[in-house]
DRENVEX-361381 format. One record per residue (C-alpha): residue in three letters; x, y, z. Coordinates in steps of 0.2 Angstrom, whole numbers, plus 2048, in hexadecimal, padded with zeros to 3 digits. Example, Ala and Ser with C-alpha at 12.3 -4.5 7.8 and 13.67 -1.06 7.14 Angstrom:
ALA83E7EA827/SER8447FB824/
END
This chain:
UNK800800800/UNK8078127FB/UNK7FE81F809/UNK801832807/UNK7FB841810/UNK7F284F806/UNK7ED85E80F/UNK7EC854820/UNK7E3845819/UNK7E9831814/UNK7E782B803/UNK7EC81D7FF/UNK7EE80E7F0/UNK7F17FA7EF/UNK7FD7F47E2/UNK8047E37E0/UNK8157E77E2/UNK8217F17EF/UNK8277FA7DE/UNK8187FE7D8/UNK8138057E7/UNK82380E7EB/UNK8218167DA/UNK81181B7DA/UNK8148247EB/UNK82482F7E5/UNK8178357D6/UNK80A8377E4/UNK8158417EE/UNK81B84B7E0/UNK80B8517D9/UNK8078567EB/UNK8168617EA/UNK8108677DB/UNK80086D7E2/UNK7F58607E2/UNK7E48627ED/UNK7DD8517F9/UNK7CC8557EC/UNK7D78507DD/UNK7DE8407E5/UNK7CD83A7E7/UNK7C38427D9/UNK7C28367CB/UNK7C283D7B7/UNK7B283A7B2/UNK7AD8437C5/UNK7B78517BF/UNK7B18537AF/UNK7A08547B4/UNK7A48657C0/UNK7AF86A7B2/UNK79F8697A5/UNK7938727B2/UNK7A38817B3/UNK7A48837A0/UNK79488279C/UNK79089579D/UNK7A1899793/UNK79E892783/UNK78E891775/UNK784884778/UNK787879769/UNK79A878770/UNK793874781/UNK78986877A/UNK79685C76F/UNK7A286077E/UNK795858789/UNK79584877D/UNK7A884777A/UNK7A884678E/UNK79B838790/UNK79C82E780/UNK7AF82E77E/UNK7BA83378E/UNK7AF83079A/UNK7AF81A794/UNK7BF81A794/UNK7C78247A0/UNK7BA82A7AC/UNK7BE81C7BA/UNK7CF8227BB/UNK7D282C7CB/UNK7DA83F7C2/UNK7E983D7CE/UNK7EE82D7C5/UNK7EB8307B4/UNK7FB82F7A7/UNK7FF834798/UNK802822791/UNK7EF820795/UNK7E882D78B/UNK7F382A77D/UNK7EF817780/UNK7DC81E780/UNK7DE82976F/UNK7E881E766/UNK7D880E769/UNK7CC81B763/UNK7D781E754/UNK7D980A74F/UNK7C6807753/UNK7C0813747/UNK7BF82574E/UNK7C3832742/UNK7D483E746/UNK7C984B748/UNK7BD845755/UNK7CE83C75F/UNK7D485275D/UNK7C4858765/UNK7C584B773/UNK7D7850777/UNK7D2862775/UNK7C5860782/UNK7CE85578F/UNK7DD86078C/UNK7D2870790/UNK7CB86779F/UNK7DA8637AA/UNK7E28727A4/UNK7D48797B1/UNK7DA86B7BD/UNK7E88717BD/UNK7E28837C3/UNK7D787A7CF/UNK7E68727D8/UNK7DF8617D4/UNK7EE85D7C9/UNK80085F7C8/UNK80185F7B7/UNK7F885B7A9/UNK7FA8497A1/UNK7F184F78F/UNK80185778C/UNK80B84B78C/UNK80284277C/UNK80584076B/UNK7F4848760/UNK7ED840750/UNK7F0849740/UNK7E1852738/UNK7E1854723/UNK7D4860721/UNK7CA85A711/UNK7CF8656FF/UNK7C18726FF/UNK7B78736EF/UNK7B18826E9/UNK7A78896D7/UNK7AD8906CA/UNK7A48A16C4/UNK79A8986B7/UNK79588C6C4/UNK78F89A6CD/UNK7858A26C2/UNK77F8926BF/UNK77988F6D0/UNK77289F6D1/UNK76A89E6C3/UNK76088E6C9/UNK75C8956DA/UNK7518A46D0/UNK7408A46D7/UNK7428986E9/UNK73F89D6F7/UNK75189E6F9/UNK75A8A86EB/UNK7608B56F8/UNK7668AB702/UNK7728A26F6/UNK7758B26EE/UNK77C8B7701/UNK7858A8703/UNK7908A76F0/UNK7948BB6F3/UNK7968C0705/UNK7A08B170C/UNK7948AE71A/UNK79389E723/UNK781893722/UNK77E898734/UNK7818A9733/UNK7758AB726/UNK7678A172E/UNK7688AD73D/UNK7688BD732/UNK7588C9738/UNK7508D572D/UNK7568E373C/UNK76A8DE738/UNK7668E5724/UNK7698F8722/UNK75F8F9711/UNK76490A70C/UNK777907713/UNK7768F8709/UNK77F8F1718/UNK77B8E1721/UNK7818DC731/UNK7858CC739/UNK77F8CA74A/UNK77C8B874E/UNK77D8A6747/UNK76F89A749/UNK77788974D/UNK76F87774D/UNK77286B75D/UNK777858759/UNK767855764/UNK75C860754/UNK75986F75F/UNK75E880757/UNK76688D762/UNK76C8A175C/UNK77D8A4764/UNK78E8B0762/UNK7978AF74F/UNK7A48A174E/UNK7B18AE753/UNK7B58BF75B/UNK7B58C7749/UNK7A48BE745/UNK79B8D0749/UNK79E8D973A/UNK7958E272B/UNK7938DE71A/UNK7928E770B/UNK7858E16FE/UNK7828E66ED/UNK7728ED6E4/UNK76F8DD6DE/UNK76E8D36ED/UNK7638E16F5/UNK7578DE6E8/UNK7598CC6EC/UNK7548D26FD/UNK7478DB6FA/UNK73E8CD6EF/UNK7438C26FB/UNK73A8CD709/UNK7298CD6FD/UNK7288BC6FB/UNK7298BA70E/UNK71A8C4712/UNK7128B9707/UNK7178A9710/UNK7108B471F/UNK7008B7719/UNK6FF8A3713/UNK70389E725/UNK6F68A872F/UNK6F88A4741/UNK70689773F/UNK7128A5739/UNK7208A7749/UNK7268B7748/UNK7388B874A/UNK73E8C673F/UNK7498B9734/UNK74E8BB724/UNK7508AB71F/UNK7428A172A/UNK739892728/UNK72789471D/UNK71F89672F/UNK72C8A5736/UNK736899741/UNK749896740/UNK74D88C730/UNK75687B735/UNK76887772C/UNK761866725/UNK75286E71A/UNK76087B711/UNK76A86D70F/UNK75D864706/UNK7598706FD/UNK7698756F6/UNK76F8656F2/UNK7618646E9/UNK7658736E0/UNK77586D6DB/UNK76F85D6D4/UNK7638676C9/UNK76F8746C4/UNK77B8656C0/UNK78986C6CB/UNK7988626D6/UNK78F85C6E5/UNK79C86A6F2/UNK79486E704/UNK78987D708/UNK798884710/UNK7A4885702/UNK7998936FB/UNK7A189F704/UNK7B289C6FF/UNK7AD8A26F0/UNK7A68B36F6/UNK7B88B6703/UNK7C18B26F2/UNK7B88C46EA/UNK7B88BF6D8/UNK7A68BF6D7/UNK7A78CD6CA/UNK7978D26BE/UNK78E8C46C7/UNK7898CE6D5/UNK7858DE6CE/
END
């Protein structure tokens, strides 16, 4: 048995050996000298986590909150949670990312699991419950972002050309031009547009939880607040797009939600991700264009090389 004091109380742990035991007590007794607290000699990880969660919650967007929530309970919590956070190695984690790696976990799900538990001892550490932090110490899978695909200027026109008359031809018209993302433009209120500045302003995203629910929150960054020039064209897109609404109003009747949207549902509410998706790939398959993501369209507004198409 290896007993220690921490902060005037016994802990203590069984190993099968004298060596093992004398071991574990001179990394005992250094971490203790490093700071660590009688809570984190006792408090396992999955414990820990848990207080962590309920500490961060109020700090972050609540999609982020939410997949940090399921990284926790689905992946780390399985594997590691019994482990006391005192005892926890770095040969473990590694032993712990390098498993999820050969059953089938992508590098980039492996990266937000080490970005979590790396952010969460990190607060360990702050706490006093650690001596240092073991996800240091580990070697991170690689991540090849995929090539992104993006359309030509005839593939443009193209696509705008078959999106004349939807429901949403202003809203692709934003996207191929302004270099907005998807959320960004499904949170857009007819209050952000200054019609006779001709400026619009970003305010908000509207984001979709794994769990379906939709949520408005903060831009993706600190630079997300910002104000876009449009052109005359895309006000006029606007402003059709604005009269066909108050059609879609007047069909609805009572079921109309008011939400001051630009880009709702046909009832007022928030528009959910899957139905643009639908509809877009939709388009593209009409239009007889490369199947490329919803998001790729706005590299094609940050590149500026819309030319006569926009005006």
């Amino acid at each position: 048995m290896a007993q220690a004091t921490v902060q005037g109380k016994h802990v203590s742990k069984y190993f099968k050996t004298q060596s093992e035991a004398r071991q574990y007590l001179q990394t005992l007794q250094s971490q203790i000298h490093d700071g660590l607290t009688f809570l984190g000699a006792r408090t396992t990880l999955a414990e820990f986590l848990e207080e962590w969660l309920k500490s961060y919650k109020q700090s972050v967007r609540s999609k982020t909150f939410f997949q940090y929530t399921q990284i926790v309970h689905q992946h780390i919590n399985p594997a590691l949670g019994k482990i006391k956070l005192r005892d926890l190695r770095p040969d473990q984690i590694q032993a712990f990312y390098n498993s999820k790696i050969e059953g089938g976990t992508s590098p980039r799900t492996v990266l937000i699991i080490h970005a979590v538990l790396h952010r969460a001892l990190n607060l360990a550490l702050r706490w006093g419950m650690l001596g240092r932090n073991p996800a240091q110490a580990v070697n991170r899978p690689k991540f090849k972002r995929k090539e992104m695909k993006t359309l030509n200027e005839d593939q443009v026109r193209t696509l705008l050309s078959a999106s004349k008359g939807t429901r949403n031809e202003a809203l692709f018209w934003l996207a191929v031009t302004t270099g907005m993302r998807q959320g960004e433009i499904l949170g857009l209120k007819w209050s952000d547009l200054e019609w006779t500045n001709k400026r619009l302003h970003v305010q908000r995203q509207l984001q979709r939880l794994k769990d379906g629910g939709l949520v408005f929150s903060e831009p993706k960054s600190a630079a997300g607040k910002r104000a876009i020039v449009l052109s005359t064209t895309i006000i006029e897109k606007l402003r059709n797009h604005l009269n066909l609404q108050q059609q879609e109003r007047q069909q609805a009747g009572n079921r109309w939600q008011e939400n001051d949207l630009i880009f709702p549902s046909t009832f007022g509410t928030p528009l959910d991700h899957r139905n643009l998706y639908r509809d877009y790939k939709e388009l593209l398959k009409e239009a007889g264009l490369p199947n490329i993501r919803f998001h790729d369209l706005r590299h094609y507004g940050k590149l500026n090389v819309m030319g006569s198409v926009c005006d």
